[in-house]
PAPA-821747 format. One line per 3 residues: number of its first residue (from 1); their letters; for each residue x, y, z of C-alpha. Coordinates in Angstrom, 1 decimal, padded with zeros to 4 digits, always signed. Example, Ala and Ser with C-alpha at 12.3 -4.5 7.8 and 13.67 -1.06 7.14 Angstrom:
2
1> as> +012.3 -004.5 +007.8; +013.7 -001.1 +007.1
***
This chain:
414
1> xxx> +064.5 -141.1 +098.7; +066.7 -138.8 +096.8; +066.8 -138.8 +092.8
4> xxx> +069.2 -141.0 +092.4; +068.4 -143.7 +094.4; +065.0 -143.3 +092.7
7> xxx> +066.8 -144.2 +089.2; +068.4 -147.0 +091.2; +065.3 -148.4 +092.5
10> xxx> +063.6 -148.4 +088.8; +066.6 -149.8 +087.4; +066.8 -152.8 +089.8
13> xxx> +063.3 -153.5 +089.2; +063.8 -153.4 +085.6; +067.2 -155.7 +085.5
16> xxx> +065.0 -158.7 +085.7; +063.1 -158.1 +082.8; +066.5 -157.7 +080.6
19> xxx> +068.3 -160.3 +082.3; +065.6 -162.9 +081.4; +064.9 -161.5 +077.7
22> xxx> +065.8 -163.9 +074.5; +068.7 -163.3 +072.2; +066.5 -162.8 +069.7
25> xxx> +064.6 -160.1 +071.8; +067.8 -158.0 +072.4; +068.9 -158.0 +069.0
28> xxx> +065.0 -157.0 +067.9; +065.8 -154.2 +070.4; +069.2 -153.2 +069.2
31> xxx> +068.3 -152.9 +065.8; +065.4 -150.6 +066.5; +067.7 -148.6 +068.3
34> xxx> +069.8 -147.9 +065.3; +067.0 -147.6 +062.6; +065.2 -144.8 +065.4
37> xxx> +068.4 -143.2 +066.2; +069.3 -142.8 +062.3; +066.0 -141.3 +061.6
40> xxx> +066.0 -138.9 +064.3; +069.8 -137.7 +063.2; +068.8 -134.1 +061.9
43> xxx> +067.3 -134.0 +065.4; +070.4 -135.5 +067.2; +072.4 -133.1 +065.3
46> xxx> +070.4 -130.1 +066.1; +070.6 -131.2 +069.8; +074.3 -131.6 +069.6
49> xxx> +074.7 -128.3 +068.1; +073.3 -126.7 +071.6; +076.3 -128.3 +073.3
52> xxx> +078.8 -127.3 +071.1; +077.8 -123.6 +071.2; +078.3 -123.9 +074.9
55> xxx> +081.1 -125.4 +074.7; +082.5 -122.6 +072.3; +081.1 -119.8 +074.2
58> xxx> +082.6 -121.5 +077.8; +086.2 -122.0 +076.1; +086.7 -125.4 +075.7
61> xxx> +089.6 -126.5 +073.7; +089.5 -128.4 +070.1; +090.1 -131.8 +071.5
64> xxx> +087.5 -131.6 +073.9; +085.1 -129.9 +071.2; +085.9 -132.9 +068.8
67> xxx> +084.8 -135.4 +071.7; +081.7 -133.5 +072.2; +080.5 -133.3 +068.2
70> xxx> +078.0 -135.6 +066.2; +077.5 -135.5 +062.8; +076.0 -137.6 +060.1
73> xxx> +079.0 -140.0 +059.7; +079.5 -140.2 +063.6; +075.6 -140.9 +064.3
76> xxx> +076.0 -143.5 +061.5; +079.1 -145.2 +063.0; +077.1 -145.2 +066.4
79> xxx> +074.4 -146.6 +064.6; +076.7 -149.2 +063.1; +077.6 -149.9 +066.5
82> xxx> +074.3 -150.7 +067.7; +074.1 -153.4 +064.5; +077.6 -154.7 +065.6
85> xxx> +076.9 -155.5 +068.9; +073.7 -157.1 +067.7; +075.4 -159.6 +065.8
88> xxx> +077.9 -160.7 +068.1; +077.3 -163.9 +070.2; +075.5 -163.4 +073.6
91> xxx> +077.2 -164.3 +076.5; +074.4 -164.7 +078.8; +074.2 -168.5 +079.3
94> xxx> +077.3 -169.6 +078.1; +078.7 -172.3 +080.0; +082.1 -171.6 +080.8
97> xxx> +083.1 -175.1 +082.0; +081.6 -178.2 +083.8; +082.5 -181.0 +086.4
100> xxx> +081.2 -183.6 +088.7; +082.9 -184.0 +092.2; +083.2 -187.3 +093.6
103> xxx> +079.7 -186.9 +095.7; +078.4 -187.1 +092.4; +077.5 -183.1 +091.9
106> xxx> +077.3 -181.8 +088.8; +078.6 -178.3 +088.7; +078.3 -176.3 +085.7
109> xxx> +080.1 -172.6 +085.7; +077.9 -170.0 +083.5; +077.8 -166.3 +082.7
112> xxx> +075.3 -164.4 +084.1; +074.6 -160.6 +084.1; +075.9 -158.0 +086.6
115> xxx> +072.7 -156.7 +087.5; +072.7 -152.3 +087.4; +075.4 -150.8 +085.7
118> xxx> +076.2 -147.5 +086.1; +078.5 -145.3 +084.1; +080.1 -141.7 +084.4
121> xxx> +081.4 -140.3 +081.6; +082.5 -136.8 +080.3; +082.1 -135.7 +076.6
124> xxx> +081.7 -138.2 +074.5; +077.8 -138.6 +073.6; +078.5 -141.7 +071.4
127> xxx> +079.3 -143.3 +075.3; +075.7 -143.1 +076.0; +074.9 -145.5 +072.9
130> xxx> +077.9 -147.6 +073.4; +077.4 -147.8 +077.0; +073.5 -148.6 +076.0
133> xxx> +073.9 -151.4 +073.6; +076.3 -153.2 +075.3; +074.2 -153.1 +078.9
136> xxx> +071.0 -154.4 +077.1; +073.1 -157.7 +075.1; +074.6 -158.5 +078.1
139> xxx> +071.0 -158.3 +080.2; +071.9 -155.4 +082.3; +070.1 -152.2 +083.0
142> xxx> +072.3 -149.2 +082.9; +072.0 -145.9 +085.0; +074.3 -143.5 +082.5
145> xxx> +075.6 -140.2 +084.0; +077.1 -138.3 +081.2; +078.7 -134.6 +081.5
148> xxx> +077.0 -131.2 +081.7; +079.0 -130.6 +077.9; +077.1 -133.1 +076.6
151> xxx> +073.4 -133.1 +078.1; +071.4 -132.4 +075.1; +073.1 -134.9 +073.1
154> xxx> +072.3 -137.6 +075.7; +069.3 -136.6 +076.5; +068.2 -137.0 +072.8
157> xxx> +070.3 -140.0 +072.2; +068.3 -141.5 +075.4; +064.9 -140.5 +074.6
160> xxx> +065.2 -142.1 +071.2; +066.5 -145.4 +072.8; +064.1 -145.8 +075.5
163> xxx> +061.2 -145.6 +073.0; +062.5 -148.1 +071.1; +063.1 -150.8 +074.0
166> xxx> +059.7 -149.7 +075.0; +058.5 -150.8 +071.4; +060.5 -153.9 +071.7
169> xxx> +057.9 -155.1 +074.7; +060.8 -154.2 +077.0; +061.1 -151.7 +080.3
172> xxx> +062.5 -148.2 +079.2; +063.7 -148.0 +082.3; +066.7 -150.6 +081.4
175> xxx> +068.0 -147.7 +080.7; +068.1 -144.2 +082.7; +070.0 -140.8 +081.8
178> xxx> +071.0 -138.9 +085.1; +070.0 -135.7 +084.2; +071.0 -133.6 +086.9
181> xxx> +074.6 -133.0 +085.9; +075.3 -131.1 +089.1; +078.3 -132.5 +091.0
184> xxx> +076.4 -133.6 +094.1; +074.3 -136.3 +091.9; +077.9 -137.7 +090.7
187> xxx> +079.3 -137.9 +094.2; +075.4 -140.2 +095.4; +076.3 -142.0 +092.3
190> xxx> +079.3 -143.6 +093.6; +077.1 -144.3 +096.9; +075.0 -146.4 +095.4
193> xxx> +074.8 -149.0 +097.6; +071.8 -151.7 +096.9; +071.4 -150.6 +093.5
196> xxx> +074.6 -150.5 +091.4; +076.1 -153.4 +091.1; +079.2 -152.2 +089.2
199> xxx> +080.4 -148.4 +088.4; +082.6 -147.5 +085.4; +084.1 -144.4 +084.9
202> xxx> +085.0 -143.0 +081.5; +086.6 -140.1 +081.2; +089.9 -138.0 +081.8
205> xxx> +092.4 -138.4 +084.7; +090.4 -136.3 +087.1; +087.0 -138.1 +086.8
208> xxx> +088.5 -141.5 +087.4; +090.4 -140.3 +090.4; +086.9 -139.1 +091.9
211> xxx> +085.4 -142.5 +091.1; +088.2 -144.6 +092.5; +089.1 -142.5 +095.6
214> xxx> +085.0 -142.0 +096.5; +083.0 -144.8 +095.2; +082.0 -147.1 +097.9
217> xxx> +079.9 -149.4 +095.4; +082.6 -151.7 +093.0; +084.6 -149.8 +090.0
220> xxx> +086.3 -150.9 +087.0; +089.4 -148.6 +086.2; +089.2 -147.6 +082.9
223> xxx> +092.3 -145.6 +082.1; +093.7 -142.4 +080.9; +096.1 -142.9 +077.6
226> xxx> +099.8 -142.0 +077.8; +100.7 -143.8 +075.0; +103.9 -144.5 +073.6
229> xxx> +105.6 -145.6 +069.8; +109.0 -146.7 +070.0; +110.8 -146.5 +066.7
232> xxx> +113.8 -149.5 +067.3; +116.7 -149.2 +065.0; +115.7 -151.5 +062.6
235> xxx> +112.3 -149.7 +061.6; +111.4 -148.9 +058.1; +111.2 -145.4 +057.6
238> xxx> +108.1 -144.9 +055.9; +106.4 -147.4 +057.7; +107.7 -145.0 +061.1
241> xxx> +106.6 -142.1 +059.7; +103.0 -143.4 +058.6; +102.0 -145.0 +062.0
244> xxx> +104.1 -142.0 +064.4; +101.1 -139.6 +061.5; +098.0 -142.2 +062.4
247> xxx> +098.4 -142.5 +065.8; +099.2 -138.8 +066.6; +097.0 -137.1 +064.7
250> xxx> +094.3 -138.8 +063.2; +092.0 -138.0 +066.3; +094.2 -136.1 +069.0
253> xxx> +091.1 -136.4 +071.5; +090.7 -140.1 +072.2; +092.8 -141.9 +074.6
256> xxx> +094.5 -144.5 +071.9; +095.7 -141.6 +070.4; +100.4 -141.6 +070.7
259> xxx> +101.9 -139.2 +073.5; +104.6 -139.8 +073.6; +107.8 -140.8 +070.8
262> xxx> +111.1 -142.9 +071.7; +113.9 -143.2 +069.0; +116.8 -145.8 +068.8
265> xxx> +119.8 -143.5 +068.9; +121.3 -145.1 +065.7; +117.8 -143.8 +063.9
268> xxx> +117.1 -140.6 +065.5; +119.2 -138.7 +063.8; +118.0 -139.3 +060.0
271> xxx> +114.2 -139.8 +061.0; +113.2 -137.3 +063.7; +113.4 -134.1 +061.1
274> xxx> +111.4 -136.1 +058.9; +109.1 -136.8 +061.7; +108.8 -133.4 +062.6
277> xxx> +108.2 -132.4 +059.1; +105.5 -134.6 +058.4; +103.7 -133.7 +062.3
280> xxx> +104.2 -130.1 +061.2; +101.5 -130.2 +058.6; +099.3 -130.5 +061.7
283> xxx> +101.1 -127.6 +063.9; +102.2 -130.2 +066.5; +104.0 -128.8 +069.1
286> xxx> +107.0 -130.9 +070.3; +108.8 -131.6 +073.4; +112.1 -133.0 +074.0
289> xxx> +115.3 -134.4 +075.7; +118.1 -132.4 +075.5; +119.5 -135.0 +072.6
292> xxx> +115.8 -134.5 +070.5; +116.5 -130.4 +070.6; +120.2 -130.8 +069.6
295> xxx> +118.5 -132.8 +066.6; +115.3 -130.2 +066.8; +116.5 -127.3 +067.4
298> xxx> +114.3 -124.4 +068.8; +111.4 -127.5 +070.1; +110.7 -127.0 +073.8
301> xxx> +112.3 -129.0 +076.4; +110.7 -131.8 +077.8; +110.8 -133.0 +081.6
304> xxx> +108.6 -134.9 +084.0; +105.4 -133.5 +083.4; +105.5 -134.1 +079.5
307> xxx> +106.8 -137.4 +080.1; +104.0 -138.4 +081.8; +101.3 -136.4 +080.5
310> xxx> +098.0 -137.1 +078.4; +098.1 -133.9 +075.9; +094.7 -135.1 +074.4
313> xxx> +096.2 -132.3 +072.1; +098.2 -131.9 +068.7; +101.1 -131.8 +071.1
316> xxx> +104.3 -134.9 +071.8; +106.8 -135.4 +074.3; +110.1 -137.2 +072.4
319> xxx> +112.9 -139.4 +073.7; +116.7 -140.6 +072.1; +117.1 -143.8 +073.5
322> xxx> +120.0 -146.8 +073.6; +117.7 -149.2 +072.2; +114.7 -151.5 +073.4
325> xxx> +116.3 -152.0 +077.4; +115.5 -148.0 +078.0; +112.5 -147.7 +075.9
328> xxx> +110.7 -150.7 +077.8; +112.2 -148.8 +080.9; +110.8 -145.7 +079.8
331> xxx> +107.7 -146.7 +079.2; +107.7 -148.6 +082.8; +108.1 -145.7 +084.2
334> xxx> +105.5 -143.1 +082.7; +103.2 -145.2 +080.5; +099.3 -145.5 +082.1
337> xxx> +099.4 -149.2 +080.7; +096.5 -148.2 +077.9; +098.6 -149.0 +074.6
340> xxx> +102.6 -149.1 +073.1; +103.6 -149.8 +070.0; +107.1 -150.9 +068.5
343> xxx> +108.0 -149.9 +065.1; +111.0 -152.9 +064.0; +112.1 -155.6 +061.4
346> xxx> +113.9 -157.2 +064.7; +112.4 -160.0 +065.3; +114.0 -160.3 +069.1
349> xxx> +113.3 -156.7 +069.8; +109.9 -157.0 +069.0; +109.1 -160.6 +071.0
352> xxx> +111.3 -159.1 +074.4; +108.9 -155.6 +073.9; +105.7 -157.9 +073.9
355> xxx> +106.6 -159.7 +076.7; +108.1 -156.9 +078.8; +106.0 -153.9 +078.6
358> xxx> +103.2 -154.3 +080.7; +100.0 -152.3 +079.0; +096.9 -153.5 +078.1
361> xxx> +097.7 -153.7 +074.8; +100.7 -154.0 +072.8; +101.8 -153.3 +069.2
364> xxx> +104.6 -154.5 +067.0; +104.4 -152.2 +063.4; +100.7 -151.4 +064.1
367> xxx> +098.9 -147.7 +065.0; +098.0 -147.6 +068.9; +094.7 -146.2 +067.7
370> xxx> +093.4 -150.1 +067.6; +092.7 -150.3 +070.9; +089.3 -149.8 +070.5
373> xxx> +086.1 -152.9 +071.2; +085.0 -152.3 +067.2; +088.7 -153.1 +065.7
376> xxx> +089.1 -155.7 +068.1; +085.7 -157.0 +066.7; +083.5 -156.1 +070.3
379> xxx> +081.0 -154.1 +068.5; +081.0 -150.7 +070.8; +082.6 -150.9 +073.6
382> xxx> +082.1 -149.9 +077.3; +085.9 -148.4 +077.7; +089.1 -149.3 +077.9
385> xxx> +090.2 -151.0 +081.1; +093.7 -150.6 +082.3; +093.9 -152.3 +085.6
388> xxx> +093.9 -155.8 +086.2; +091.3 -157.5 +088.1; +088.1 -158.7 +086.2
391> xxx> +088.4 -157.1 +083.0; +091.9 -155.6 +080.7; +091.8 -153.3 +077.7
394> xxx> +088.8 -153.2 +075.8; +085.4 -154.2 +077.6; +083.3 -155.7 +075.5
397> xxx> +080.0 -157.9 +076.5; +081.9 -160.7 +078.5; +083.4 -158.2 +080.6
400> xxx> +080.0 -157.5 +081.9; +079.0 -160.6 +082.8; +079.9 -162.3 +085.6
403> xxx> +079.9 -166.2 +086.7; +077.0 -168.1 +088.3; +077.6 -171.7 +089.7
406> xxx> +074.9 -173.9 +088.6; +075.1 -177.0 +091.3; +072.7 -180.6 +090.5
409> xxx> +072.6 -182.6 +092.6; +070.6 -185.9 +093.9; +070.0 -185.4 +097.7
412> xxx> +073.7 -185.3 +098.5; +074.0 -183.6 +102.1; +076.9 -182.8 +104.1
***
């Protein structure tokens, strides 16, 4: 039996335990989580600290390096987390609806726990606490695979939580670490077969490609972030110019974070200097079509690839367009259906840009950064889904449930 199907093994023969454990047991859990992982935060730091002088030393770019880093405020918004998902309202049990057939069964449709969860992610050590929390209120065990960036940060962050479930009366093996990050224990990962009941990737393009194109156990897409504000004609200017700031630049590494700019024609002209005025405070390099340079001048052109392209950097491709019909048409066309926004006092531009754009979620005079399970009230959250079947945008604890058909009957044959 090879090491991962080892991790499998121990989680399936933990999931029962979780699966059957009280509300009240799972939020005992959770908050001991938080109070050992806030305790342990000069050691999380330290840890963290490791990673980031690799990362340094083996060139990895700010964005990336920003993903990667803990500090006290971030270990006390994970730990915040943890509390958050501890006072939502459990899912496991909930009846979802009821009837009784003719026959005179008595079906009743509850939510029930997917079993193993596995998740592969890249940078992001706060995953392995999100990814954590929200396994253990919805009664699954988790098998986490995080990057090589970011193995002594998990490795500490999973340490800490095991010993609290332990403490709880719990398994610690509801939740398992992969440690060997090599590229081999990925690939057996997504072969899990028997064990993993559902696989999640989070991460960048790349990763999920792998997942989806080699994973012969089930996946839920999460998505890369092309996103997109389109400022109509109608928009107040400093109202523009405040969200186009937020959703650019306030964290250039996450994947709510704007691509990608479309003007109304009738605006571009008077707001995109003072666009790039107040995005040049941040050294943002811009992109454009050939009517943003003649507005721009001396910005670089922008074609297919910039379009379509998550910079995950203080970078922006920019579009002049006719008005709403070539924006939603636009976005159709190089969006990755994470998030879109629409800056307007229009009330018929906004409604038709609702209805037509097709992303997980969208925006009328709001920052795309939203898109997150914490401001949507989730707690943490497991990623951002942008496909279709099963679960959409954020995944919070229902979306890692599933339905269980609970039949009564009274002898009733067939």
């Amino acid at each position: 039996m090879t090491t991962i199907e080892q991790l499998g093994a121990r989680a399936k023969a933990a999931k029962a335990a979780i699966a059957a454990a009280s509300t009240g047991k799972k939020n005992e859990c959770l908050e001991k989580m938080a109070d050992a992982l806030w305790a342990e935060r000069a050691y999380l730091i330290a840890e963290n600290e490791k990673d980031l002088a690799a990362g340094r030393a083996n060139g990895m770019n700010e964005g990336l390096l920003d993903r990667l880093a803990l500090n006290e405020k971030r270990i006390a918004g994970i730990c915040d987390g943890l509390r958050q998902v501890a006072a939502l309202d459990d899912p496991v049990g909930i009846i979802d609806s009821g009837w009784t057939r003719p026959n005179g069964l008595r079906i009743v449709r509850t939510r029930v726990p997917m079993g193993v969860v596995g998740i592969i992610y890249e940078s992001r050590p706060n995953v392995t606490a999100d990814g954590a929390a929200l396994c253990l209120k919805s009664g699954n065990a988790c098998i986490l695979r995080g990057g090589k960036e970011a193995i002594r940060s998990n490795k500490a962050l999973a340490d800490i939580m095991r010993k609290a479930i332990e403490s709880c009366g719990l398994p610690a093996d509801i939740l398992l670490l992969v440690e060997d990050i090599s590229r081999e224990t990925a690939t057996a990962m997504m072969k899990l077969n028997g064990y993993l009941d559902v696989l999640i990737p989070r991460g960048g393009a790349g990763l999920i490609r792998s997942v989806v194109q080699n994973a012969t156990v089930p996946v839920i897409e999460t998505g890369t972030g092309n996103c997109h504000i389109y400022v109509e004609k109608t928009a107040d200017p400093e109202m523009a110019l405040n969200i186009l700031e937020n959703a650019k630049t306030s964290r250039i590494s996450v994947c709510n974070a704007a691509e990608s700019l479309l003007i109304d024609e009738e605006a571009a002209e008077k707001l995109l200097p003072l666009m790039k005025e107040r995005l040049d405070k941040y050294s943002v390099t811009w992109y454009g079509c050939e009517r943003t340079r003649e507005i721009l001048p001396g910005i670089l052109p922008a074609g297919e690839e910039e379009f379509g392209k998550e910079f995950l950097d203080y970078a922006i491709s920019c579009k002049v367009v006719s008005g709403v019909d070539e924006a939603i048409a636009h976005i159709a066309r190089y969006s990755t259906g994470h998030s879109e926004a629409i800056i307007t006092n229009d009330l018929s531009a906004s409604e038709k840009f609702l209805d037509r754009v097709d992303s997980a979620a969208v925006y009328v005079n709001a920052s795309t950064r939203f898109t997150d399970g914490g401001e949507f009230g989730f707690g943490a959250e497991i990623g951002i889904s942008t496909q279709k079947l099963h679960a959409r945008g954020p995944m919070g604890l229902a979306e890692l449930t599933t339905m269980k058909y609970k039949v009564y009957g009274s002898g009733q044959i067939r």
